[in-house]
Kinemage of the C-alpha trace (Angstrom):
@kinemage 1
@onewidth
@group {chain A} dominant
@subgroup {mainchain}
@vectorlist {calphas} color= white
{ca unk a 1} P -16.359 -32.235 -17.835
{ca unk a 2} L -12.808 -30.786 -17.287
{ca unk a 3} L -9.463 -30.514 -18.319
{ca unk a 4} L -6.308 -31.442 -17.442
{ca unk a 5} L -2.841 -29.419 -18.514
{ca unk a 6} L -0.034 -31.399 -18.494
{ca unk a 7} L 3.733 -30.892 -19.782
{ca unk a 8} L 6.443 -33.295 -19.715
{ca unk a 9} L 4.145 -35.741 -17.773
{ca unk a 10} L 3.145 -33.178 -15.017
{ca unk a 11} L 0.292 -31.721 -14.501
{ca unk a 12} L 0.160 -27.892 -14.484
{ca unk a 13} L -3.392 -26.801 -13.897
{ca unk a 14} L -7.125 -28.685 -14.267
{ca unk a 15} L -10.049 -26.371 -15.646
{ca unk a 16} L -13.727 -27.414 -15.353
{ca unk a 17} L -15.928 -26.578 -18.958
{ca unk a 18} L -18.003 -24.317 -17.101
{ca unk a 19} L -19.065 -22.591 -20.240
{ca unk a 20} L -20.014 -23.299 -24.079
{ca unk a 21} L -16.806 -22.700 -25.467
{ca unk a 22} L -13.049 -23.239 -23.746
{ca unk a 23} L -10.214 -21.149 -26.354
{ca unk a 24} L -6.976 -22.449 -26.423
{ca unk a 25} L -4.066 -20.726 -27.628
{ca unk a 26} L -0.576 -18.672 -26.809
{ca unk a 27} L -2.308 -15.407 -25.892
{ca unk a 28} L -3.211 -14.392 -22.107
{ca unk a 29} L -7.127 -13.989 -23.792
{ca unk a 30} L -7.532 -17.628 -24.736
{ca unk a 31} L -9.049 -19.868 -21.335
{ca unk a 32} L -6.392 -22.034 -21.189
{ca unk a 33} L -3.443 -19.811 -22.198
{ca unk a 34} L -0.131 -21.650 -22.837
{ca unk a 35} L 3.136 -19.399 -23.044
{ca unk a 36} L 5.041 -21.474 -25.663
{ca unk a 37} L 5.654 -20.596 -29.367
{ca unk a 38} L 4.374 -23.469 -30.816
{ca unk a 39} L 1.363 -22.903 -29.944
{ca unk a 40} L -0.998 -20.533 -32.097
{ca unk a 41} L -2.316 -17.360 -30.703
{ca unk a 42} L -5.716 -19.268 -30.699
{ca unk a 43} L -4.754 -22.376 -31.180
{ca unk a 44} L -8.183 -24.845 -30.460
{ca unk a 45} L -11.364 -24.566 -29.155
{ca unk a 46} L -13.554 -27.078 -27.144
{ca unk a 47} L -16.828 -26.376 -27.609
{ca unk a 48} L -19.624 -27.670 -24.890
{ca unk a 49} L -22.332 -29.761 -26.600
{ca unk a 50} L -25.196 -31.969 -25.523
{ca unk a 51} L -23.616 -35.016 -25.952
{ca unk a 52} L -20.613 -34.098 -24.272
{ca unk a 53} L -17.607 -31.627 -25.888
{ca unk a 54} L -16.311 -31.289 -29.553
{ca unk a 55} L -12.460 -30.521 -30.056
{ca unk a 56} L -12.184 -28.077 -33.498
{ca unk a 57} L -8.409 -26.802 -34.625
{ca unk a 58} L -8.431 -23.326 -35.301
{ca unk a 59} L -6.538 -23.482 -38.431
{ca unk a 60} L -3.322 -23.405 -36.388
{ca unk a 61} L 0.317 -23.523 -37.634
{ca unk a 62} L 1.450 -26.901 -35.922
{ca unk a 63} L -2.108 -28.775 -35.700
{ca unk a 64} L -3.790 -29.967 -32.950
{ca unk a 65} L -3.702 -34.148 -32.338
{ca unk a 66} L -6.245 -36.211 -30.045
{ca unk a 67} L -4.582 -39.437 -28.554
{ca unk a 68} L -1.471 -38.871 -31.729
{ca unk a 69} L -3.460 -38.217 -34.768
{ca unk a 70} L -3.936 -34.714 -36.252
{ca unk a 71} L -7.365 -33.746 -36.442
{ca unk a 72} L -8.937 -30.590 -36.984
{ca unk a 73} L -12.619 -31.699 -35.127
{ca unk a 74} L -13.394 -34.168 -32.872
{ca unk a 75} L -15.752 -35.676 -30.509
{ca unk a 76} L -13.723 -35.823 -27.298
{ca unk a 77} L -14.564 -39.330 -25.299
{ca unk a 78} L -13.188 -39.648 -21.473
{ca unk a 79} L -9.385 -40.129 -21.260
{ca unk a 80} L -8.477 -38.783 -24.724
{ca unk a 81} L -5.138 -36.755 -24.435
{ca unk a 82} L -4.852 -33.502 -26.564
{ca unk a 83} L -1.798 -32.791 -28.178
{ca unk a 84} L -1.158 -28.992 -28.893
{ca unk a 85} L 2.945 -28.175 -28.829
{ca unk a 86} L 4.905 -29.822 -26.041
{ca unk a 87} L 2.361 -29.830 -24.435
{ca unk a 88} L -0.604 -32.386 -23.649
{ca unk a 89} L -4.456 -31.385 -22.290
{ca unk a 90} L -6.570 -34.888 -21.141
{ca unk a 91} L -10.416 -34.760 -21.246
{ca unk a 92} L -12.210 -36.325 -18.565
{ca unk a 93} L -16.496 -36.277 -19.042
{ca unk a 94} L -17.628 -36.368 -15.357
{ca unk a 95} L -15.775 -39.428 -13.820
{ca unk a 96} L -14.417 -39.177 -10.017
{ca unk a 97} L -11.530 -40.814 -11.169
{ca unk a 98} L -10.317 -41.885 -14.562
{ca unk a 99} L -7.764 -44.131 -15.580
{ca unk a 100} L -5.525 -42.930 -18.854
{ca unk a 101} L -2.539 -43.619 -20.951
{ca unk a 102} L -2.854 -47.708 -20.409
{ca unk a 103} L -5.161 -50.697 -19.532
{ca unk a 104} L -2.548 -51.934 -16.762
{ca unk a 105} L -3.563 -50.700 -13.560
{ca unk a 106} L 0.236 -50.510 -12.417
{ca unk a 107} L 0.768 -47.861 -14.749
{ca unk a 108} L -2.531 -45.614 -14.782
{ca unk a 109} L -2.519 -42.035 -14.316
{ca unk a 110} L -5.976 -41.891 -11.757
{ca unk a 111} L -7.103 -38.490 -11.783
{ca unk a 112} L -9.453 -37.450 -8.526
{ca unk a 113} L -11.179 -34.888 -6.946
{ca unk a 114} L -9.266 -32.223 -4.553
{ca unk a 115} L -12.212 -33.891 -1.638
{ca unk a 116} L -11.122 -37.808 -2.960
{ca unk a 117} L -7.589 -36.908 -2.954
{ca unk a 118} L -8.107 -35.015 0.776
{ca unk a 119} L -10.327 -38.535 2.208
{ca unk a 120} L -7.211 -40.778 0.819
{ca unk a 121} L -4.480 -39.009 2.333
{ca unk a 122} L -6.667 -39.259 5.629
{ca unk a 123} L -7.203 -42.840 5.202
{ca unk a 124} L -3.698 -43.528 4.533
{ca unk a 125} L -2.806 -41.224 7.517
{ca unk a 126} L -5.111 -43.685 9.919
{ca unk a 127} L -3.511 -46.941 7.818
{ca unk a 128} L 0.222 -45.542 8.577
{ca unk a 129} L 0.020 -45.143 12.194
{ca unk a 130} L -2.330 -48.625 12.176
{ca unk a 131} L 0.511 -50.096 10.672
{ca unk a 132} L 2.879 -48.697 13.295
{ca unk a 133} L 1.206 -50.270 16.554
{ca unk a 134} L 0.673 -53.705 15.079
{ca unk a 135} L 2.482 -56.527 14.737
{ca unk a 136} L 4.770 -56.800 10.998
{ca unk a 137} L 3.298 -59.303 8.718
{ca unk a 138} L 4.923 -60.625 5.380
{ca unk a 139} L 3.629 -57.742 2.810
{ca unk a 140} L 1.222 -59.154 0.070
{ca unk a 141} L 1.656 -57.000 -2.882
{ca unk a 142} L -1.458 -55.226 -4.420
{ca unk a 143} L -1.755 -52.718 -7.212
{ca unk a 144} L -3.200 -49.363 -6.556
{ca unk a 145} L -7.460 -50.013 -7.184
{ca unk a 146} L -7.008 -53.584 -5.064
{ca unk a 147} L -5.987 -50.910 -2.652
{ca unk a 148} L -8.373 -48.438 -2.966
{ca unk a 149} L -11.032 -50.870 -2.950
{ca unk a 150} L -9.723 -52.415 0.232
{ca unk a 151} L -9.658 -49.546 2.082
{ca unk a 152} L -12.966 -47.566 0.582
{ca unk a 153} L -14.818 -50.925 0.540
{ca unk a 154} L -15.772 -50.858 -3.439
């Protein structure tokens, strides 16, 4: 399981819930520490359970929100974007990649690995200069998983 950081629709840093309980808040002794006033000095916790990961609000000033309703527990599911501040934290449970934010493929944010990210660019290296010594055929245009299946074989 891990989360992702993001503000204004970029993503700042990804942590893995490596132990029982992930603190969120303003201060530099929460886990995920997030320099903005609007955010409580311990703002949320995420607590590690069998079944996956509970969100709880820490009775904070401004509320916590999961996918824009206020809540103050609740059982996080894969692709569920936490609102705290400005700012938003997604919750992926163990996929390589995860599609969130719509059911269009054209306009998913795909989350991977650093190692699926590193194998892409290579493959799209090799497909580049492929593309470069062949012959130009009329583009056929595919969204983003035809791709990825095409060229990983899914």
């Amino acid at each position: 399981m891990r989360l992702v950081l993001r503000f204004d629709g970029q993503d700042i840093q990804e942590f893995v819930l490596d132990k029982k309980d992930i603190k969120i808040g303003r201060t530099p002794t929460n886990d995920i520490s997030i320099d903005n006033l609007a955010i409580s000095s311990h703002h949320a916790t995420v607590h590690s359970t069998s079944d996956g990961a509970v969100l709880e609000d820490m009775k904070s000033t401004n509320g916590t929100f999961v996918n824009d309703l206020k809540v103050t527990r609740h059982d996080l599911k894969d692709g569920d974007i936490i609102g705290i501040g400005k700012h938003q934290i997604l919750f992926f449970n163990n996929s390589a990649f995860s599609a969130a934010g719509s059911d269009d493929q054209s306009e998913a944010t795909v989350m991977m690995s650093a190692d699926f990210q590193q194998q892409l660019q290579q493959e799209l290296s090799k497909s580049k200069t492929a593309k470069r010594t062949t012959t130009r055929k009329t583009p056929v245009k595919k969204g983003f998983f035809a791709k990825l299946k095409e060229m990983f074989g899914f």
